[in-house]
N, C-alpha and C positions, 0 to 999 in steps of 0.2 A: 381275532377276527370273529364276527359274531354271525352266525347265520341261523335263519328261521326256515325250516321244510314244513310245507303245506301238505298235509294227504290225508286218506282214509286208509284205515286198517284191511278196508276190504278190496283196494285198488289193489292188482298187480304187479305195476308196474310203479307202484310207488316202495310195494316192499323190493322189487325190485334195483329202483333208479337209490332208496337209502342204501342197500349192500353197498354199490358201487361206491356213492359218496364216502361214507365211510372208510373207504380201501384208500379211496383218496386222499381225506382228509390226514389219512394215517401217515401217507409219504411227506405232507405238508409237517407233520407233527417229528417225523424222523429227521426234519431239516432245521429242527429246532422252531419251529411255528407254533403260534398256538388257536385254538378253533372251540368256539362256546355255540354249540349246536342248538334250538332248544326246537320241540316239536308243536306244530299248528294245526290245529283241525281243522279240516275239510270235507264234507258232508257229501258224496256222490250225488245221493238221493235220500235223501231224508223223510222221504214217506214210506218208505220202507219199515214196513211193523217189528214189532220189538218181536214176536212170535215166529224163530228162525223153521224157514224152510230150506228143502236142498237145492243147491245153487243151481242145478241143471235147468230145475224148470223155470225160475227166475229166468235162465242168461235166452233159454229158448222163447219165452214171450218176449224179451226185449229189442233180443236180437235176430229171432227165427234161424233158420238153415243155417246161416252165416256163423251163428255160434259156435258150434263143434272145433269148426275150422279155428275160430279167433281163441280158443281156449288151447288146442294142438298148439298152436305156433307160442305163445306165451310160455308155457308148460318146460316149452324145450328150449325157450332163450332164459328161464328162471334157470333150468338143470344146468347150463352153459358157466353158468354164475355160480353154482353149488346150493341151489334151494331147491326143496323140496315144495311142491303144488300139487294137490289131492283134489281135483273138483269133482272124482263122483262122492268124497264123505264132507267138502264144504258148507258149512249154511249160511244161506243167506240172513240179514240180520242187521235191525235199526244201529247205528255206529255209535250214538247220543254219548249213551253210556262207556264206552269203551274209552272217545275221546275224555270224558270227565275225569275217569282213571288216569290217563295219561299226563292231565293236567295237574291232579294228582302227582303224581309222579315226579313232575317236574320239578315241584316246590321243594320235593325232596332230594332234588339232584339225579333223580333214577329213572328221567325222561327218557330217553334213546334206549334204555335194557327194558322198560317197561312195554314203547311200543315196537320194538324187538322181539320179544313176547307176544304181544297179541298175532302181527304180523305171521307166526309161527303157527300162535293156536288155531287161526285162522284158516292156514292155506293148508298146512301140513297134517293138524291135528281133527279135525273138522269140531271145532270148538265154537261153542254158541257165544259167540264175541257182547251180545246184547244181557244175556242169563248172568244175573248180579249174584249167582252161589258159582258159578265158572270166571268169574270177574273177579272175586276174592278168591280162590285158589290162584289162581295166575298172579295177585299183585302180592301174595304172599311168596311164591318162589322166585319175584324178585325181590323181594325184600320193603313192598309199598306198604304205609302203613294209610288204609282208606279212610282219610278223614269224614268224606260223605261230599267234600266240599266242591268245587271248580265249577258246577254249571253255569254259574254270571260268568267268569271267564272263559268258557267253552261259547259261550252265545257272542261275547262279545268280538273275539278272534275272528268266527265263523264271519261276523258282520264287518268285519276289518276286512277278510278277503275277499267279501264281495267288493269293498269300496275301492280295493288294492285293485278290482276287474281281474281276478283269479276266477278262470275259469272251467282250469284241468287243473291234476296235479298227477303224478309231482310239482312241486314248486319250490326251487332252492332260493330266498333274497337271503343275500350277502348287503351287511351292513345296512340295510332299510332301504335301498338303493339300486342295489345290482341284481340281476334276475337269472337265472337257468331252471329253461321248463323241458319235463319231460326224463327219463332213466336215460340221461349220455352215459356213455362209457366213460368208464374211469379215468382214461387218458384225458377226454372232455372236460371231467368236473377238476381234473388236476390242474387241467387250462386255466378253467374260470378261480381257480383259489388262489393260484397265484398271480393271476391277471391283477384279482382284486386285490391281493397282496403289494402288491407295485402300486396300483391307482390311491392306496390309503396308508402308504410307509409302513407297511407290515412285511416287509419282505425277510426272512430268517437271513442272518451273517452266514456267510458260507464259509466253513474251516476248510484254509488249504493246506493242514496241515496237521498232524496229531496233536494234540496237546501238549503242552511241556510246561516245567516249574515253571511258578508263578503266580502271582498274589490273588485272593479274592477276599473279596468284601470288608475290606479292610485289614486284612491279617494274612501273615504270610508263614509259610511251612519253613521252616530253617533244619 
């Protein structure tokens, strides 16, 4: 099963809504399933200067009074989930760069631990996600080797979710097709993978029973 998650490194509830998917994906993969993840950019705001400042006063002009409150309640459905969210050493910060990495990343297989990473340096580390000497530290302890390259790819994505009319993210499409928006709970995204598992004959064989002698792949154990 192939699914594309749309988000930015600096949404929430998008590092959020991937833990959960993940958790999920994992009981799908414990049933013998299998699940090719690959990661989409998605730009919140994209005028946002590459020159990080701290998130507060960002979330307070955007959002005024209401802020405090909307950052308390997130804070503590992340902790609920086992993540760590730091917004008074956050900064705010152009994502451009971080998604190219990611892109990055991907070619190399190391999509999902890369923006698992930033996601991290992000919320938890107050790491300048945009600062390309913090961008090479980070894609090095995943193991990214920074070609330099993916921006036409990052630009073109970005222009595919607009035409997709992606207008939040999270955004989960299963198979180019089927959609789930927004951090569901785990039981949720269990839903929709196996929905979609059914609707495209992907559904894993269910063992009723331990395994026993018996032939594989042409050859048999005598």
């Amino acid at each position: 099963m192939k699914v594309e998650i749309f988000s930015d490194v600096v949404c929430p509830w998008c590092y959020i809504g991937h833990t959960r998917f993940a958790r999920a994906a994992e009981r799908f993969r414990a049933k013998g399933g299998t699940i090719e993840v690959t990661m989409r950019p998605f730009q919140l705001d994209p005028s946002t200067p590459e020159e990080a400042e701290p998130i507060m006063p960002a979330m307070e002009r955007k959002f005024g009074a209401n802020a405090r409150q909307m950052i308390d309640r997130v804070v503590g459905v992340a902790q609920a989930d086992g993540l760590e969210m730091d917004y008074a050493s956050a900064l705010s910060a152009n994502t451009l760069e971080a998604h190219r990495l990611i892109e990055v990343a991907t070619r190399q297989g190391l999509g999902k631990e890369m923006a698992e990473r930033l996601f991290r340096a992000y919320f938890a580390e107050g790491r300048n996600v945009a600062d390309r000497g913090a961008l090479a530290e980070l894609a090095a302890e995943v193991g990214v080797q920074d070609t330099g390259e993916g921006a036409e790819a990052v630009a073109e994505q970005i222009g595919r979710a607009r035409a997709l009319g992606i207008t939040g993210v999270p955004l989960f499409l299963f198979e180019g097709k089927y959609a789930v928006s927004g951090a569901q709970p785990e039981d949720a995204f269990a839903a929709a993978i196996d929905e979609v598992a059914e609707r495209t004959g992907q559904t894993p064989i269910v063992q009723l029973a331990a395994p026993a002698d018996g032939c594989d792949d042409g050859s048999c154990a005598v």
